[in-house]
N, C-alpha and C positions, 0 to 999 in steps of 0.2 A: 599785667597778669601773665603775659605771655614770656618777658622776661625773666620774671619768677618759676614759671615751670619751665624755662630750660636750665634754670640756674640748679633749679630741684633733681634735675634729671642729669645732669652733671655733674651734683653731687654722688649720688647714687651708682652714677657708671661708674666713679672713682670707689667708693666705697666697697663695690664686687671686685674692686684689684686689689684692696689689703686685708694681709691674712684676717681671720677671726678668729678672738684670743677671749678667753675668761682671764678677768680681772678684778681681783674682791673692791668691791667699791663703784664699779660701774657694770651699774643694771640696767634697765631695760629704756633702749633710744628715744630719747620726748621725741625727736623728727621721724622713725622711725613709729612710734605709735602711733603720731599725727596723722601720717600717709595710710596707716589702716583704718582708723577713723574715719577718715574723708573718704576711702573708696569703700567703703560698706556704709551705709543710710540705714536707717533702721526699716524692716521690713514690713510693709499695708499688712500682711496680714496675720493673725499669730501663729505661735507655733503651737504643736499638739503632741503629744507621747506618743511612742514608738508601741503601738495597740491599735489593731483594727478589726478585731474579729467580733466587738460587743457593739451594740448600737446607739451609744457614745462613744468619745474617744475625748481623754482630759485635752483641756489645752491648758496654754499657760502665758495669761494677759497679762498677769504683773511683768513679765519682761518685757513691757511698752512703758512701766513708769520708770520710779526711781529706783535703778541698781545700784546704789549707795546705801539704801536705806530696807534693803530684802537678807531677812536673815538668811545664815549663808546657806542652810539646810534647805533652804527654799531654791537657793539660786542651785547647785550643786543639783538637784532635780532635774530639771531640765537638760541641763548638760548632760546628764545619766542617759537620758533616753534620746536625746540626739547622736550619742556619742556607741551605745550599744541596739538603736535602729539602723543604722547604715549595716551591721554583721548580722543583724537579722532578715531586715527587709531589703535592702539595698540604698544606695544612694535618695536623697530624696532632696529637692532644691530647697524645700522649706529649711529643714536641720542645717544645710551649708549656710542660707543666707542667715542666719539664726547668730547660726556660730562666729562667721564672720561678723557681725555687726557688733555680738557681746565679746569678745578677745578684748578688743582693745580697750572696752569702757569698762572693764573688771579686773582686769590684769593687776591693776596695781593692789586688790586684794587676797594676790596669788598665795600669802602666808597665811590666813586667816584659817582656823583647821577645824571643821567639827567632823570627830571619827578622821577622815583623811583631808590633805590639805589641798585646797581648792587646786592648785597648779597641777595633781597629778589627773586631776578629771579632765581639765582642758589640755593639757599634754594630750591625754587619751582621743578626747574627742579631736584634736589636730590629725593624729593620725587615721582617724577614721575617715574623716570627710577631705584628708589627703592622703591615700594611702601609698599613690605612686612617686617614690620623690623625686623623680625625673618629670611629672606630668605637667601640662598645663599649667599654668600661672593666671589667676584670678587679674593679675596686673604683672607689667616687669616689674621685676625687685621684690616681688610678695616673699619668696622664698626665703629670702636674707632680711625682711623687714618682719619677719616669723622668728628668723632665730636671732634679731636683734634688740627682740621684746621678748620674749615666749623664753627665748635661750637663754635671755640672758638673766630669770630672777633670782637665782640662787647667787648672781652676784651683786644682787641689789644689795644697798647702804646697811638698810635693816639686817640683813646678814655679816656685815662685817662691820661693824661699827669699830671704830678708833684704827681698823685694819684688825681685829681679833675678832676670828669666827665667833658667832651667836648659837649655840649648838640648839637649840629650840627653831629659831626663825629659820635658822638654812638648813638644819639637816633631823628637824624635829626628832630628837633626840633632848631625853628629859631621865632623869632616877626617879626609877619604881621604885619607892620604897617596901611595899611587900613582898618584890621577889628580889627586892636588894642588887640592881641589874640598870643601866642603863642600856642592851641591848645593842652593844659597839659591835656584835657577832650579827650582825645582818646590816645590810645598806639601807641606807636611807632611801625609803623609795620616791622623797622629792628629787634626790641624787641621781637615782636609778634612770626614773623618768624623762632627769636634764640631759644624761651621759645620752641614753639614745634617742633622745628627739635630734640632740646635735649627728650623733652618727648616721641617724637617719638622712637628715638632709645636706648636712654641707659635701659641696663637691670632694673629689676626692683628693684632689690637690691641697685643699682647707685642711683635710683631718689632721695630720703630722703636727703641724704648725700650731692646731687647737689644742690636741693633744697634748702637746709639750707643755703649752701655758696650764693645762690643770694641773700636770703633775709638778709645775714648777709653784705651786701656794704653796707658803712655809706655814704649816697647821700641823699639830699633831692629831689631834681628830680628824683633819681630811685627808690625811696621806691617811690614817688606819682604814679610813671608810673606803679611800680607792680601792688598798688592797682587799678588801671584801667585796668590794664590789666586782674588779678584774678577775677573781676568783673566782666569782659563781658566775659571771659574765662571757667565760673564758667559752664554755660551749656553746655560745651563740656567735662567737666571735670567729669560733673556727668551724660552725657551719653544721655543728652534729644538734644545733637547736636552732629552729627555725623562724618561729615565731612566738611572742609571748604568751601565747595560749600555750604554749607547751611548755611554759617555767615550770619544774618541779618543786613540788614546795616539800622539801628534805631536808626542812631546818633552817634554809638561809632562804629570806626571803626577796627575792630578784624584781618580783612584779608591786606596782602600784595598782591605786584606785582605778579598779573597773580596766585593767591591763589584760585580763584574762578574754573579754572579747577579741582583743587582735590577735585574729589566726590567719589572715592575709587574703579570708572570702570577704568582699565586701559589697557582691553586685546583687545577691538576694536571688544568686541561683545555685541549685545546692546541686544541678544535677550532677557534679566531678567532671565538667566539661569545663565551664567558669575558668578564666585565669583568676588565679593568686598571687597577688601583689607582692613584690620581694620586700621584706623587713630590715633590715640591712644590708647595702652591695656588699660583697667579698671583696672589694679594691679598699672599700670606706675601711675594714675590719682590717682588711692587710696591714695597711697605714696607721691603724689605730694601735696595733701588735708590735709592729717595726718601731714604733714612737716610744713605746715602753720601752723597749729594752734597748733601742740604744740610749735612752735617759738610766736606765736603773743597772748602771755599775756596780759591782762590790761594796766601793766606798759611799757610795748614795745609800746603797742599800743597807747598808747600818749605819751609815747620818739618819735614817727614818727608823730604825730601830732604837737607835738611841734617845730620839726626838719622842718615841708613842714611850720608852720605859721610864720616862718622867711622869709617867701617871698612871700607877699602879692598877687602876681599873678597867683601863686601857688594855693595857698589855693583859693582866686577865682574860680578859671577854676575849680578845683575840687568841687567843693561847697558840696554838699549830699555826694560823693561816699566815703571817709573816715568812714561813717558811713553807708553805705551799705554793703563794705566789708568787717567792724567788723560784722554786722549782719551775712554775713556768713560765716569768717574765724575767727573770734572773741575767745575768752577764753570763754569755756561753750558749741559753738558751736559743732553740732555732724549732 
């Protein structure tokens, strides 16, 4: 045993020295979920909704049985009010231990969508019950054993099958037949959700290097969806938006499920004395900025134009933004 967790533990110190890359095809680490598994047990006592003012307060037992077999509107519950308790009431050890224990034994239902898709509520609820990304560590390596499962679903198999985007499973994206729209003019907010869980936590040294691997998938749907996404992402990135409570919803929609809680209070003291948790460093965004445009050349930049104007519908819905995002992630730009 004892051989085993050094072996485990040497893996792991290696695995904090190479970069972290999105890769279509490799999703979320089986050793990597196995270790959050093991270190969260499931918690003696249940958990209860974020409501204390009546004289009950719901709980919710079914997350002691089978989370395989709870529909997901049920499961999605919980997580709701663990995940917008922490910005109401403050931190509370029941919701962390909670959460921690369901991640890893649910993750692998991260596609599963009623109304929004289960990933973007546990997205949320990570950043609630971790708001500092510098803070504490539940264990060494949680932070990288977070975005080595959590980070990585949008590259799970289900999403790229044969190596060709799944535009439902990874970027839920489907034609509305009555308004005649597949909605390519807003990001995906499973997308949304993944860009800054990663921006959020990986060191700052990581980001360039992550960076460069999203923007290097050959997709025509996911280069259209970055540049919407970089576009309306652009004011958080250079600091004039601070946290996602303060997305503007002006047509392009930035935020995910229950995203509008994170406003950076999360200790249940409203008096404006409280620190406010930073939502992404400025080094993480520098690096995120600098990635972009020294990838997006001239000649890149209409390899991707030429790539989205093979699909008529495409290029539609995005009509201007191609040429907004060259205005500011462009060759020249500074």
């Amino acid at each position: 045993m004892r051989r085993r967790a050094g072996q485990n533990r040497e893996r792991l110190a290696e695995s904090l020295k190479t970069p972290y890359l999105w890769t279509p095809g490799q999703g979320p680490e089986p050793a990597a979920l196995a270790r959050l598994a093991q270190a969260f047990p499931r918690p003696r006592a249940p958990m209860g909704e974020a409501w204390f003012m009546g004289e009950t307060r719901r709980m919710f037992p079914d997350l002691a049985g089978d989370l395989q077999g709870m529909a997901l509107h049920d499961l999605q519950k919980p997580l709701v009010e663990l995940a917008s308790g922490v910005s109401s009431f403050g931190p509370l050890a029941e919701w962390t231990d909670w959460f921690h224990y369901l991640l890893p034994r649910v993750l692998h239902r991260c596609h599963e969508t009623y109304v929004s898709a289960l990933l973007e509520i546990l997205i949320t609820g990570f950043m609630t019950q971790h708001p500092d990304s510098l803070g504490p560590e539940p264990y060494a390596g949680f932070r990288r054993d977070a975005l080595e499962t959590l980070g990585r679903c949008l590259m799970d198999p289900r999403c790229w099958p044969d190596g060709r985007i799944h535009l439902y499973h990874c970027l839920n994206k489907y034609y509305v037949e009555p308004v005649g729209s597949w909605f390519f003019s807003d990001p995906s907010a499973k997308l949304s959700a993944s860009l800054f869980l990663c921006l959020k936590y990986l060191p700052s040294d990581k980001v360039a290097p992550w960076m460069t691997s999203v923007l290097s998938i050959r997709s025509a749907h996911w280069r259209a969806q970055l540049m919407v996404w970089l576009v309306a992402a652009h004011d958080t990135l250079t600091g004039a938006t601070r946290q996602p409570a303060e997305f503007q919803d002006d047509g392009v929609q930035l935020g995910w499920d229950w995203s509008h809680v994170l406003d950076g209070s999360y200790t249940g003291d409203y008096s404006g004395t409280a620190k406010v948790s930073e939502f992404i460093a400025p080094e993480n965004s520098r690096q995120a900025i600098e990635a972009v445009r020294a990838i997006m050349t001239e000649d890149v930049f209409l390899a991707w134009l030429q790539s989205i104007s093979r699909y008529d519908y495409l290029e539609a819905e995005l009509a201007d933004v191609p040429y907004w995002f060259n205005d500011l992630y462009g060759a020249g730009t500074a």
